[in-house]
SEBAPA-681188 format. One line per 10 residues: number of its first residue (from 1); their letters; for each residue x, y negated, z negated of N, C-alpha, C. Coordinates in nm, 3 decimals. Example, Ala and Ser with C-alpha at 12.3 -4.5 7.8 and 13.67 -1.06 7.14 Angstrom:
BEGIN
1 = AS = 1.319:0.569:-0.780:1.230:0.450:-0.780:1.320:0.330:-0.780; 1.285:0.225:-0.708:1.367:0.106:-0.714:1.290:-0.003:-0.787
//
This chain:
BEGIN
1 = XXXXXXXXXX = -6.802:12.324:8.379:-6.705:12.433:8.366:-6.568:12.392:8.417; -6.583:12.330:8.536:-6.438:12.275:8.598:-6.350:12.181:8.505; -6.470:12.096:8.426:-6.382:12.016:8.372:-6.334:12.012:8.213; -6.427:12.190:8.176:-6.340:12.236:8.049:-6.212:12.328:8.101; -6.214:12.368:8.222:-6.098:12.449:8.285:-5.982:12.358:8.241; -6.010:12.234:8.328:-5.910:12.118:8.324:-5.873:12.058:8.206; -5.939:12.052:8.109:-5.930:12.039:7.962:-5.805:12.117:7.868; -5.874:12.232:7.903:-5.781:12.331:7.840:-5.653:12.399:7.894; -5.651:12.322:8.076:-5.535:12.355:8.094:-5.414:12.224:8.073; -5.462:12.111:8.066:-5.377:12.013:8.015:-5.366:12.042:7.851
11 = XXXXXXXXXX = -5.419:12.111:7.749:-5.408:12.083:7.614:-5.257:12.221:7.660; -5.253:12.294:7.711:-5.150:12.387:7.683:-5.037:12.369:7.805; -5.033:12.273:7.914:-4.949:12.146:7.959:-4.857:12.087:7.844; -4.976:12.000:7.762:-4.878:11.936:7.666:-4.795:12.053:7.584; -4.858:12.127:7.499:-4.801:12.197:7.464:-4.626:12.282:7.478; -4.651:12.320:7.593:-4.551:12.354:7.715:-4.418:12.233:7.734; -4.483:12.110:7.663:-4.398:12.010:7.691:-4.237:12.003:7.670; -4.333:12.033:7.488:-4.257:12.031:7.369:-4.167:12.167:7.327; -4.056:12.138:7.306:-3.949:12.263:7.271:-3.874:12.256:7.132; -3.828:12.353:7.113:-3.716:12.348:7.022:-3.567:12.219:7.047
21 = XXXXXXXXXX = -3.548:12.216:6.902:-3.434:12.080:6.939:-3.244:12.124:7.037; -3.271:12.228:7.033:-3.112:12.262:7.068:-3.100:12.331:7.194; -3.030:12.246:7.266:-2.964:12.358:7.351:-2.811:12.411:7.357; -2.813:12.468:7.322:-2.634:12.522:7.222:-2.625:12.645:7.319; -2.491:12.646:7.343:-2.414:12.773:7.421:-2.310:12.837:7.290; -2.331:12.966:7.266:-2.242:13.021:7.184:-2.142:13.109:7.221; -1.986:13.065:7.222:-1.894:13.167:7.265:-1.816:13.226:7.147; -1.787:13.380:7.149:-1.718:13.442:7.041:-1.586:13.479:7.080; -1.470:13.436:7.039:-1.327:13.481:7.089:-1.323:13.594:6.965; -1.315:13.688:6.999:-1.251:13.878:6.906:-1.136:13.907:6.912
31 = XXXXXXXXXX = -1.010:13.819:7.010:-0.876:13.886:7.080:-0.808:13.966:6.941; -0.835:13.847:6.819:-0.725:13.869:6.723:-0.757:14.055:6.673; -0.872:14.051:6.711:-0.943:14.199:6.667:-0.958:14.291:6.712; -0.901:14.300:6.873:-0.907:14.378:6.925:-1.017:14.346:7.015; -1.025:14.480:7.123:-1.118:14.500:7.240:-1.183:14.603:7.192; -1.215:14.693:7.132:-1.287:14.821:7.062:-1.432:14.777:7.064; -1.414:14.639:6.985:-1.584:14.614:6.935:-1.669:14.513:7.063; -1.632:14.513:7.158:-1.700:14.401:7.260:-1.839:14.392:7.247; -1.895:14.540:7.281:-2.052:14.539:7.263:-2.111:14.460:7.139; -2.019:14.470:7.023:-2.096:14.445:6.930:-2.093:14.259:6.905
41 = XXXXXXXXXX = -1.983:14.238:6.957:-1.951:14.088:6.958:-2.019:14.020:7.054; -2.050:14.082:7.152:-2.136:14.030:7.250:-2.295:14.038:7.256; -2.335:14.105:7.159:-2.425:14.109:7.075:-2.505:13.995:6.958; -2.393:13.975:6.881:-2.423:13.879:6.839:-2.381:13.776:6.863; -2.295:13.720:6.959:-2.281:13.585:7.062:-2.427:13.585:7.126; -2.519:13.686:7.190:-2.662:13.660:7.188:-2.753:13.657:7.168; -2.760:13.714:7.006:-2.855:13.690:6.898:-2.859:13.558:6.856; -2.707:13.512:6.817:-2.687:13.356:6.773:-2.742:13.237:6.879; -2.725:13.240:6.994:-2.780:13.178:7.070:-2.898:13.159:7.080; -2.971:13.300:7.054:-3.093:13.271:7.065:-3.160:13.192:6.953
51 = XXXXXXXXXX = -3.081:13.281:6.839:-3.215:13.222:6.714:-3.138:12.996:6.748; -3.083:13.014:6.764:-2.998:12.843:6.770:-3.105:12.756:6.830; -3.145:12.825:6.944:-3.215:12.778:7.058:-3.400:12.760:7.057; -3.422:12.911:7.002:-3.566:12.949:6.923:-3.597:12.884:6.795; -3.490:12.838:6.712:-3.553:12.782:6.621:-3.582:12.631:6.641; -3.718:12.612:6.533:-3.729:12.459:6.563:-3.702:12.440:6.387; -3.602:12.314:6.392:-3.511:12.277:6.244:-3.558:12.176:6.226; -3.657:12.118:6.267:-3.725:11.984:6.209:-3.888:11.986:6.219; -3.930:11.828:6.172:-4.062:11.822:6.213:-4.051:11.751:6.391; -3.968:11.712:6.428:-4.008:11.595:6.476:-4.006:11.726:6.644
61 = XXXXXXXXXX = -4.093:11.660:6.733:-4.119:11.736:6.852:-4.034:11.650:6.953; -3.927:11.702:7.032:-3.857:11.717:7.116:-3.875:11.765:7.249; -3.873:11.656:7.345:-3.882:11.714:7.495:-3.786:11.805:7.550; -3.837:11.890:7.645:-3.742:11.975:7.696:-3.611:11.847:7.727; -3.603:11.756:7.766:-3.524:11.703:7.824:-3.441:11.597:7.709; -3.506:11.647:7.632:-3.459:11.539:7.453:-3.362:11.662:7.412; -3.370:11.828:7.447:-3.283:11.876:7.335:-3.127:11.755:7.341; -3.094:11.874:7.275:-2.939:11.817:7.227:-2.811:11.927:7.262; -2.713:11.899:7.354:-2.634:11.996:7.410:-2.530:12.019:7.296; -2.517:12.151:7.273:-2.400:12.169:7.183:-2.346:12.299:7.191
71 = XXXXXXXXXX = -2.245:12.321:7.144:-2.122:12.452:7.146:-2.098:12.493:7.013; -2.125:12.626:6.997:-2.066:12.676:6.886:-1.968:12.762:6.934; -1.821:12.767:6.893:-1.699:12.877:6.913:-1.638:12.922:6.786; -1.691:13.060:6.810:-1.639:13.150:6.663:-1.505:13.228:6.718; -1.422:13.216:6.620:-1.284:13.279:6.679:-1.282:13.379:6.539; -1.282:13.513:6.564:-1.284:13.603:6.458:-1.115:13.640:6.472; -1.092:13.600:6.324:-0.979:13.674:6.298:-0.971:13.809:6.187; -1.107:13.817:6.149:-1.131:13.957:6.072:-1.188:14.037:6.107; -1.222:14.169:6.106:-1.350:14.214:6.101:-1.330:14.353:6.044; -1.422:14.377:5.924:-1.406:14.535:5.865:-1.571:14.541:5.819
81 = XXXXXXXXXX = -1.617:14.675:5.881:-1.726:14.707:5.845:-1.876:14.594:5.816; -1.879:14.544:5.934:-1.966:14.448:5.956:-1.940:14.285:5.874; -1.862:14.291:5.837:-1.787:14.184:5.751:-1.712:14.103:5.861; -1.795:13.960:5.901:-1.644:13.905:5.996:-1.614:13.762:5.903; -1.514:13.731:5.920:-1.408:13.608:5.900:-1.351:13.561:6.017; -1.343:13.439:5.971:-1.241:13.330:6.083:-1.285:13.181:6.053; -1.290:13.128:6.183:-1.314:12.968:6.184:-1.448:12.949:6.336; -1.501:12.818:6.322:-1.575:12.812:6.367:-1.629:12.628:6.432; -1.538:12.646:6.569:-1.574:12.466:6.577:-1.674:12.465:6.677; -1.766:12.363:6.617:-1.906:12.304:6.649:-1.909:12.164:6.727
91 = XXXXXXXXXX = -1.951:12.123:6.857:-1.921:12.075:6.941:-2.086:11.984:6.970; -2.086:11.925:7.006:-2.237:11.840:7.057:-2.168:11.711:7.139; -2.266:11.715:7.236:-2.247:11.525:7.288:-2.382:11.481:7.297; -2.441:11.396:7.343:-2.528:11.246:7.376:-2.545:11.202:7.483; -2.640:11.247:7.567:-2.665:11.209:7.713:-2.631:11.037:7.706; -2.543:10.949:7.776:-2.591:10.780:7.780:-2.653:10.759:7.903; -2.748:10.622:7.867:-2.847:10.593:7.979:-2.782:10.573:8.055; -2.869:10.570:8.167:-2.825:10.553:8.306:-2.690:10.582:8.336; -2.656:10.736:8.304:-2.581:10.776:8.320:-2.506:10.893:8.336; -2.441:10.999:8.425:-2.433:11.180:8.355:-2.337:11.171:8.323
101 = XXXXXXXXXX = -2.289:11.078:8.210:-2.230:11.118:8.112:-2.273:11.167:8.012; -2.156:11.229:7.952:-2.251:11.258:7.802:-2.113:11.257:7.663; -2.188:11.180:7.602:-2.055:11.122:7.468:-2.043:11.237:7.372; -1.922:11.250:7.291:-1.907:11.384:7.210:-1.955:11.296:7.088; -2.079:11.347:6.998:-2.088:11.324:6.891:-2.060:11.390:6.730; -2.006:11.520:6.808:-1.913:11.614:6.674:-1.831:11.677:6.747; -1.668:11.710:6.671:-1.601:11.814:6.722:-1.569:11.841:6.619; -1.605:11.921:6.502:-1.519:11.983:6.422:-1.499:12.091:6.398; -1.408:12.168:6.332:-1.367:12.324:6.298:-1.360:12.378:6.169; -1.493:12.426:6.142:-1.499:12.475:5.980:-1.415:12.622:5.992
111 = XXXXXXXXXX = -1.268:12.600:5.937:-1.182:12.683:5.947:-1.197:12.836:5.856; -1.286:12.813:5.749:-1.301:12.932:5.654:-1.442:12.979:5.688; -1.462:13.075:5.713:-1.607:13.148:5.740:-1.608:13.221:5.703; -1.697:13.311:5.660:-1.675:13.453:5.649:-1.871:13.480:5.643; -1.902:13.639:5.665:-2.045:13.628:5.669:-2.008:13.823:5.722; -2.139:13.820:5.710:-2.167:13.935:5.756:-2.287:14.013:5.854; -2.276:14.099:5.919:-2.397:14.074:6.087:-2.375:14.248:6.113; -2.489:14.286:6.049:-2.535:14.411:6.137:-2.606:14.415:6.288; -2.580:14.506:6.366:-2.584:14.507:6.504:-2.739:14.487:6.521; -2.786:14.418:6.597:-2.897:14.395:6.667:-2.994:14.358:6.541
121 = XXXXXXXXXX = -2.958:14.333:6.415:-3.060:14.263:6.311:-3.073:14.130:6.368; -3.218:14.088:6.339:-3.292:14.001:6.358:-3.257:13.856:6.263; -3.212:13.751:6.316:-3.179:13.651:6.240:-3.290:13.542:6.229; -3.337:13.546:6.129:-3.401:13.448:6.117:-3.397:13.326:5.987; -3.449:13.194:5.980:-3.420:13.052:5.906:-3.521:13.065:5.807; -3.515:13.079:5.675:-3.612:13.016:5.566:-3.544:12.877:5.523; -3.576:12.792:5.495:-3.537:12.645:5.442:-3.536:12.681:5.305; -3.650:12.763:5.245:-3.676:12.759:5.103:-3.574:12.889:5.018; -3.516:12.959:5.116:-3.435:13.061:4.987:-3.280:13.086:5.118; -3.176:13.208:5.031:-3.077:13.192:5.048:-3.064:13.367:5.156
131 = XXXXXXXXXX = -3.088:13.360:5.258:-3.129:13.473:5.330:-2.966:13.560:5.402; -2.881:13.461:5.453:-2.741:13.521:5.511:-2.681:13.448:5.477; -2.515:13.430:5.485:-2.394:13.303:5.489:-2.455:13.273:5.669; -2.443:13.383:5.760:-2.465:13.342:5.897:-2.553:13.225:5.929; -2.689:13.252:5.870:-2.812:13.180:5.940:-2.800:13.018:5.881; -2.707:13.050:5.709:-2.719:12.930:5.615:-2.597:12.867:5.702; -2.494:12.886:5.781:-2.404:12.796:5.865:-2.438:12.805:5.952; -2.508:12.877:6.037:-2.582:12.821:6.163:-2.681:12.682:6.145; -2.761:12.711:6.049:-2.872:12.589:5.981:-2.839:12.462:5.938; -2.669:12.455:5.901:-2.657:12.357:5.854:-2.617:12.254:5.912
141 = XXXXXXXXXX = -2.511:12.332:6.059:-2.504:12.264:6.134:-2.595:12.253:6.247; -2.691:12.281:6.287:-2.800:12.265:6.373:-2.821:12.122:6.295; -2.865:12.142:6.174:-2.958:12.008:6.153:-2.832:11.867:6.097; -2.707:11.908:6.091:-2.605:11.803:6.095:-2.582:11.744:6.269; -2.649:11.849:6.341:-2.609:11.783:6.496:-2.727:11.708:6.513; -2.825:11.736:6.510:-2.966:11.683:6.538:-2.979:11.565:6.414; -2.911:11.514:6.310:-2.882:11.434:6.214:-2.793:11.303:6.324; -2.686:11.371:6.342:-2.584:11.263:6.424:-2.663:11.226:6.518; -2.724:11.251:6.616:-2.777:11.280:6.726:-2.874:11.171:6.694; -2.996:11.189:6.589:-3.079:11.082:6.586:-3.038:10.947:6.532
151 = XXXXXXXXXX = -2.911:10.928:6.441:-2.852:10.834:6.400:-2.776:10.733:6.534; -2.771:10.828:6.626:-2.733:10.732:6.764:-2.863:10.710:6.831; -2.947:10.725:6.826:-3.040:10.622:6.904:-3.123:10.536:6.808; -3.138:10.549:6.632:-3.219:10.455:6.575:-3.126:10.489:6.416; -3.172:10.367:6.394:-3.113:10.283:6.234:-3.103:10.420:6.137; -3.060:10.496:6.110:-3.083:10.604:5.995:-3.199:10.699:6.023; -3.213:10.684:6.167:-3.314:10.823:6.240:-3.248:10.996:6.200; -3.160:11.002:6.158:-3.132:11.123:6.150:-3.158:11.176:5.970; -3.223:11.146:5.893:-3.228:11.113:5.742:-3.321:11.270:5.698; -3.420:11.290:5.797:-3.459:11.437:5.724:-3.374:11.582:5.794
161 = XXXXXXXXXX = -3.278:11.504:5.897:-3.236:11.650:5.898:-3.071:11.646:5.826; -3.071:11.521:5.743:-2.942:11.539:5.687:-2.998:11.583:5.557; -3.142:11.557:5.505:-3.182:11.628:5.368:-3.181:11.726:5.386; -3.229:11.813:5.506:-3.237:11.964:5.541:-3.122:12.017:5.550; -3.000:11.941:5.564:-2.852:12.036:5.594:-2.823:12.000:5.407; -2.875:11.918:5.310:-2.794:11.914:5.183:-2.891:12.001:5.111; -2.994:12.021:5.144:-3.062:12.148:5.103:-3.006:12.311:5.095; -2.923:12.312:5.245:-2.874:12.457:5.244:-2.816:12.432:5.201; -2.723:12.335:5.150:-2.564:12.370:5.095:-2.618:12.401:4.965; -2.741:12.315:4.900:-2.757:12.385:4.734:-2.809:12.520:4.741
171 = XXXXXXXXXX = -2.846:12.531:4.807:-2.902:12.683:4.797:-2.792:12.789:4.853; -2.726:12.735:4.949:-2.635:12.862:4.996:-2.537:12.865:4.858; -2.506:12.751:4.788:-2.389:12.758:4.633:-2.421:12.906:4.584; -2.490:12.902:4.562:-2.551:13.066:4.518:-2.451:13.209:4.532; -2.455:13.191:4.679:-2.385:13.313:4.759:-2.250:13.314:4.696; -2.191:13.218:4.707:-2.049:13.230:4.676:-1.955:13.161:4.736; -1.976:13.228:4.869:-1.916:13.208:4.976:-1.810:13.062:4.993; -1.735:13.033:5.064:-1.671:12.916:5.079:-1.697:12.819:5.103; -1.695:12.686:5.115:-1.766:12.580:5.211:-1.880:12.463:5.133; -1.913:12.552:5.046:-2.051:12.482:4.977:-2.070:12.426:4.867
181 = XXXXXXXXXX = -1.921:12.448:4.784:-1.971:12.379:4.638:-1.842:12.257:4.646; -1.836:12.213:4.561:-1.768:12.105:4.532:-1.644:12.107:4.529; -1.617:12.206:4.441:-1.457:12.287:4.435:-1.395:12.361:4.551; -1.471:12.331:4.665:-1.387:12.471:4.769:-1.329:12.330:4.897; -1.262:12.196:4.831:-1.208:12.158:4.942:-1.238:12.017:4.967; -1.166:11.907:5.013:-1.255:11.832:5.014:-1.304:11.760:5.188; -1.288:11.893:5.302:-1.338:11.882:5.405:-1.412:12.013:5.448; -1.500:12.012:5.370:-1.615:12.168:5.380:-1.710:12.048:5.434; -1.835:12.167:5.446:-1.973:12.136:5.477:-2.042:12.022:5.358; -2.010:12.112:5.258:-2.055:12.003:5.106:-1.987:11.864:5.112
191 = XXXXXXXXXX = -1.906:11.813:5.152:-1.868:11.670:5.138:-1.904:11.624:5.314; -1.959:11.702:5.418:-1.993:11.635:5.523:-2.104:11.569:5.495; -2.193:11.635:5.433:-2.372:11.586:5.431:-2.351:11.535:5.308; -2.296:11.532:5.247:-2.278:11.453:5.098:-2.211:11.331:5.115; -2.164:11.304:5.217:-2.030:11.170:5.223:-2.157:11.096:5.320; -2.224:11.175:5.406:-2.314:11.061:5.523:-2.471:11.023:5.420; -2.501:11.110:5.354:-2.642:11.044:5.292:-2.605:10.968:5.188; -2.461:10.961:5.108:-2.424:10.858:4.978:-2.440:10.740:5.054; -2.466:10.683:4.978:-2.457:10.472:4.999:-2.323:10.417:5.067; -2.254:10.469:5.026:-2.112:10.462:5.116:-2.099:10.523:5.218
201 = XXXXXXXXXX = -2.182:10.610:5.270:-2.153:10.678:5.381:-2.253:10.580:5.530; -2.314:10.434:5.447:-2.398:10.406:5.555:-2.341:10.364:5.668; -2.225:10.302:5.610:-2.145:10.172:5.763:-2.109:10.327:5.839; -2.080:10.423:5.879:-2.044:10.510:5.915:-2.214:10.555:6.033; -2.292:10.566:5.939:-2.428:10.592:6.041:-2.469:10.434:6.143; -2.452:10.330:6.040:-2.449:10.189:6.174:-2.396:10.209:6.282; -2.214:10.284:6.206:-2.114:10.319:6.346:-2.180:10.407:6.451; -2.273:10.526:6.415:-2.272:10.551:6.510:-2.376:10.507:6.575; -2.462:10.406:6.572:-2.638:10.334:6.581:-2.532:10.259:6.683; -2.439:10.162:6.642:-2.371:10.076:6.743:-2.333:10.084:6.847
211 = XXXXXXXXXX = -2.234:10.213:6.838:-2.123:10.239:6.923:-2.213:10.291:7.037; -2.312:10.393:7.024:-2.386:10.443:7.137:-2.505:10.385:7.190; -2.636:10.321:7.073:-2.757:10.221:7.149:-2.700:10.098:7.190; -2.623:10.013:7.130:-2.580:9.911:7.178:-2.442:9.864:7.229; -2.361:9.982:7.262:-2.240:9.991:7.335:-2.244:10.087:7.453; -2.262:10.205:7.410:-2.226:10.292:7.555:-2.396:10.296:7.632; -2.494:10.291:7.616:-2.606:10.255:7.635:-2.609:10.152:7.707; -2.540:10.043:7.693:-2.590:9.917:7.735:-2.485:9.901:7.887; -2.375:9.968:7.848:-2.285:9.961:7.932:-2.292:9.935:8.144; -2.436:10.038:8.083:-2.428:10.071:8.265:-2.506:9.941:8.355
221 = XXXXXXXXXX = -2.517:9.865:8.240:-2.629:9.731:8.294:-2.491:9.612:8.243; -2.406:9.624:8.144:-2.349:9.473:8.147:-2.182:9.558:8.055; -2.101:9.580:8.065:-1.955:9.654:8.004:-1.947:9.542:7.885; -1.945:9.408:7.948:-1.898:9.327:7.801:-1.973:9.318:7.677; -2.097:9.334:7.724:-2.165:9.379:7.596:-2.168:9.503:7.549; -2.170:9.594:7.611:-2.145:9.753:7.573:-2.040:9.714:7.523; -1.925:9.693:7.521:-1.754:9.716:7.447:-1.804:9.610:7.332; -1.882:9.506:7.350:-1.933:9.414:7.192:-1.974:9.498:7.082; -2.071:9.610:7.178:-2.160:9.702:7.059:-2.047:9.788:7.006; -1.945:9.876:7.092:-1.867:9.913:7.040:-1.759:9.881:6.946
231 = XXXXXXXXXX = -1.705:9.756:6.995:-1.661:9.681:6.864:-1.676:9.685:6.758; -1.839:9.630:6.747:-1.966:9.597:6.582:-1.962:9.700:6.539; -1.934:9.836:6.598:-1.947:9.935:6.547:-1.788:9.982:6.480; -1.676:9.941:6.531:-1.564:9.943:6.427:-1.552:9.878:6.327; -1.620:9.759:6.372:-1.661:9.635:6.224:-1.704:9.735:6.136; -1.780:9.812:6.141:-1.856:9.900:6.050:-1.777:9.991:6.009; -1.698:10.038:6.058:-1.644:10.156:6.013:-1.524:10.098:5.914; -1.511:9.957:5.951:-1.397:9.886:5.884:-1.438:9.852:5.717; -1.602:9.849:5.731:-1.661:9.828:5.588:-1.583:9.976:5.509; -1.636:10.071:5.560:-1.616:10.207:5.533:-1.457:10.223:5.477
241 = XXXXXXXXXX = -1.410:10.203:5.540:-1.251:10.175:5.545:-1.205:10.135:5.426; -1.269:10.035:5.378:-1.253:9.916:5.275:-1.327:10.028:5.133; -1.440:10.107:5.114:-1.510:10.119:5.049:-1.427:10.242:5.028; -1.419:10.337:5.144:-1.384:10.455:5.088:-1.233:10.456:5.222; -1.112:10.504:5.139:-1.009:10.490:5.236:-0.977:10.620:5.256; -0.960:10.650:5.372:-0.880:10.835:5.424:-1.033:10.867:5.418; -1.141:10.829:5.435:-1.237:10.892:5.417:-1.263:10.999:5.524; -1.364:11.138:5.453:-1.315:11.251:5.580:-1.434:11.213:5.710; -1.519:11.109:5.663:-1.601:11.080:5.781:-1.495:11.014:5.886; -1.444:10.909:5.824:-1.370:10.830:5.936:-1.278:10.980:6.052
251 = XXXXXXXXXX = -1.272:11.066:5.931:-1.169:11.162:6.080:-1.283:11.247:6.130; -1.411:11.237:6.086:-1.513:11.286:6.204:-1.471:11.229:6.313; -1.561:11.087:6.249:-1.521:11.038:6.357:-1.487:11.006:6.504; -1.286:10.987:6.468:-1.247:11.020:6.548:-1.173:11.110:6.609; -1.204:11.231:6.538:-1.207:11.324:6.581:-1.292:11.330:6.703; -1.413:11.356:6.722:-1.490:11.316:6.831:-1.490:11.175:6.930; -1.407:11.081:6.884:-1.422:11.000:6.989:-1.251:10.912:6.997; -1.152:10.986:6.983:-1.032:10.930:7.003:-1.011:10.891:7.152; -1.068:11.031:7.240:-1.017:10.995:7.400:-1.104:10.930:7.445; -1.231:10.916:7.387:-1.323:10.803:7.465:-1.319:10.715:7.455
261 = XXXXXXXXXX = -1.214:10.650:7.295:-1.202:10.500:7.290:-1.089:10.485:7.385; -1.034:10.635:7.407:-0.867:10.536:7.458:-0.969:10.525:7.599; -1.031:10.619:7.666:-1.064:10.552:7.845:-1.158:10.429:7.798; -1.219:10.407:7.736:-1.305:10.309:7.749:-1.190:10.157:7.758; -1.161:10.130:7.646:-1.024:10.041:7.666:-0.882:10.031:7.737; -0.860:10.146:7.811:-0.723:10.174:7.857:-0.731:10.049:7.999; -0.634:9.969:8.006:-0.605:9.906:8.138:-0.720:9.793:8.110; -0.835:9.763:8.039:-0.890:9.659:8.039:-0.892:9.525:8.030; -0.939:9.451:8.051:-0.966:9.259:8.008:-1.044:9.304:7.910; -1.061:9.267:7.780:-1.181:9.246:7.733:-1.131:9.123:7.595
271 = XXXXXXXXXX = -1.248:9.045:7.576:-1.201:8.948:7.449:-1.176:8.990:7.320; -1.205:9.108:7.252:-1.179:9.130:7.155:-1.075:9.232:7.135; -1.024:9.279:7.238:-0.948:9.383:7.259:-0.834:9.404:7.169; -0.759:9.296:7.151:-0.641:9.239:7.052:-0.716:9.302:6.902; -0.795:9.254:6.853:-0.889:9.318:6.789:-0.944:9.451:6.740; -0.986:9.481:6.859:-0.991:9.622:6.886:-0.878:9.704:6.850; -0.771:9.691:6.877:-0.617:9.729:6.898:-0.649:9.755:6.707; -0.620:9.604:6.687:-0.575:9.598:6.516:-0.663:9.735:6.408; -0.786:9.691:6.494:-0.897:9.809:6.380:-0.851:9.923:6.411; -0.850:9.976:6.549:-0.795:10.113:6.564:-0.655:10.167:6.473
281 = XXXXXXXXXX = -0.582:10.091:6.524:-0.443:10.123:6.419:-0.489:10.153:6.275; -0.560:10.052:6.237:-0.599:10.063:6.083:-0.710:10.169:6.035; -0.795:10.222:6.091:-0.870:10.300:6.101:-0.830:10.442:6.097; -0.763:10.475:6.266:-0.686:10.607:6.258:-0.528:10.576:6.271; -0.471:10.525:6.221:-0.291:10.520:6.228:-0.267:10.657:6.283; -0.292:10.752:6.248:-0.228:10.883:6.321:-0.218:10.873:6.464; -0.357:10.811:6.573:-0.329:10.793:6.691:-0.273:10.634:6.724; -0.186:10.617:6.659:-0.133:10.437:6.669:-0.086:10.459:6.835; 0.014:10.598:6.875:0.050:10.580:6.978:-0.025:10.569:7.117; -0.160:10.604:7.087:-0.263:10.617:7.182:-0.309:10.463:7.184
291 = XXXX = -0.330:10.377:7.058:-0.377:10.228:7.058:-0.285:10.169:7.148; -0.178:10.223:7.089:-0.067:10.078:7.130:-0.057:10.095:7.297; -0.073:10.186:7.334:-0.067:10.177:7.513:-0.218:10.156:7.563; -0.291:10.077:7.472:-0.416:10.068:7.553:-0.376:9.887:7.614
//
């Protein structure tokens, strides 16, 4: 008896282990809209959190200590009769070993939103049909963060949750809505997951396999090889460069990692640095002035 007790209390141990992939904090700015509706905005700032947090968006099982930290900030600049609009930037970083740091692996701001959210309705994810605009941009980027996310610790590890984010975009086309078809832009959701799973979009997933397992990873045991991996990993982005130019990955990117290249290199020795310098300029010219004082 003791040792089916013990049995069955380790089978729901393990169990207990395993969590959902996200741990996401959701903040809602309303200013543009007034103070009238707080309850209701604060409402669904904790519905969204939850379902973010409660849902599990993949197969793969995740330790409590594997989620993935990320920020969603909705800034409403509309709102009429349960109808909101605005923009919406989505935030994640990357614990590195032996280390409490943690690297930004998205910062971007899907500027057109729009959706709609009755008070205290229940949000929930089908993969297979087209249920809200809300849950279908909550979903898409959940599984575009948990996409980036696994592409930094293994070779094209993030591959079924970038099929799962090009899934909603065909199915959300439907709705209407902005963001999702071909014609609405060419820095929506539809050319994010469409630019990283094309064949051209690979030197871009190496970039990020490089820059973090074998650069910022390695760092806390040897810097000159960490800044090597980081390097190999502009090499890569330099393929990218070459294949597709102004590409909107490259301003993912660095969008997410402009100030970490400038501290990582600022004031350094390193041998390729001269190097380093040249790709950066050529890569993002917009921050030339940030290269050139490294």
């Amino acid at each position: 008896m003791n040792k089916l007790i013990w049995l069955i209390s380790c089978f729901f141990l393990m169990i207990n282990s395993y969590s959902q992939e996200l741990h996401a904090t959701v903040n809602i700015n309303h200013s543009q809209v007034g103070n009238s509706n707080q309850a209701y905005f604060k409402n669904l700032e904790k519905s969204l959190q939850e379902f973010i947090n409660n849902t599990s968006w993949g197969s793969k099982k995740y330790n409590a200590v594997e989620k993935v930290d990320c920020v969603f900030i909705l800034t409403v600049t509309s709102y009429n009769n349960n109808l909101i609009g605005g923009s919406m930037q989505v935030q994640a970083t990357r614990p590195i070993y032996n280390s409490s740091y943690s690297s930004p692996i998205l910062n971007f701001n899907d500027k057109d939103i729009s959706f709609s959210y009755i008070e205290f309705e229940n949000l929930f994810y089908n993969p297979n049909s087209f249920d809200s605009n809300l849950t279908s941009l909550i979903a898409f980027y959940a599984n575009m963060i948990l996409g980036l996310d696994a592409d930094s610790f293994q070779l094209e590890g993030g591959s079924e949750f970038y099929q799962n984010a090009s899934s909603i975009v065909s199915i959300a086309q439907q709705s209407g809505a902005k963001g999702w078809k071909q014609g609405d832009g060419t820095n929506t959701r539809y050319y994010l997951v469409n630019d990283v799973i094309a064949g051209t979009g690979m030197p871009y997933r190496k970039a990020l396999y490089n820059y973090h397992l074998k650069g910022l990873d390695v760092m806390s045991s040897n810097l000159e090889n960490g800044r090597d991996g980081i390097f190999k990993s502009l090499q890569d982005l330099e393929v990218l460069h070459k294949n597709r130019p102004g590409s909107f990955l490259m301003r993912i990117f660095f969008d997410a990692k402009t100030e970490e290249l400038s501290n990582i290199y600022s004031g350094v020795t390193d041998k390729n640095k001269k190097l380093v310098i040249e790709l950066l300029n050529k890569l993002a010219p917009l921050n030339s002035a940030k290269w050139n004082n490294l």
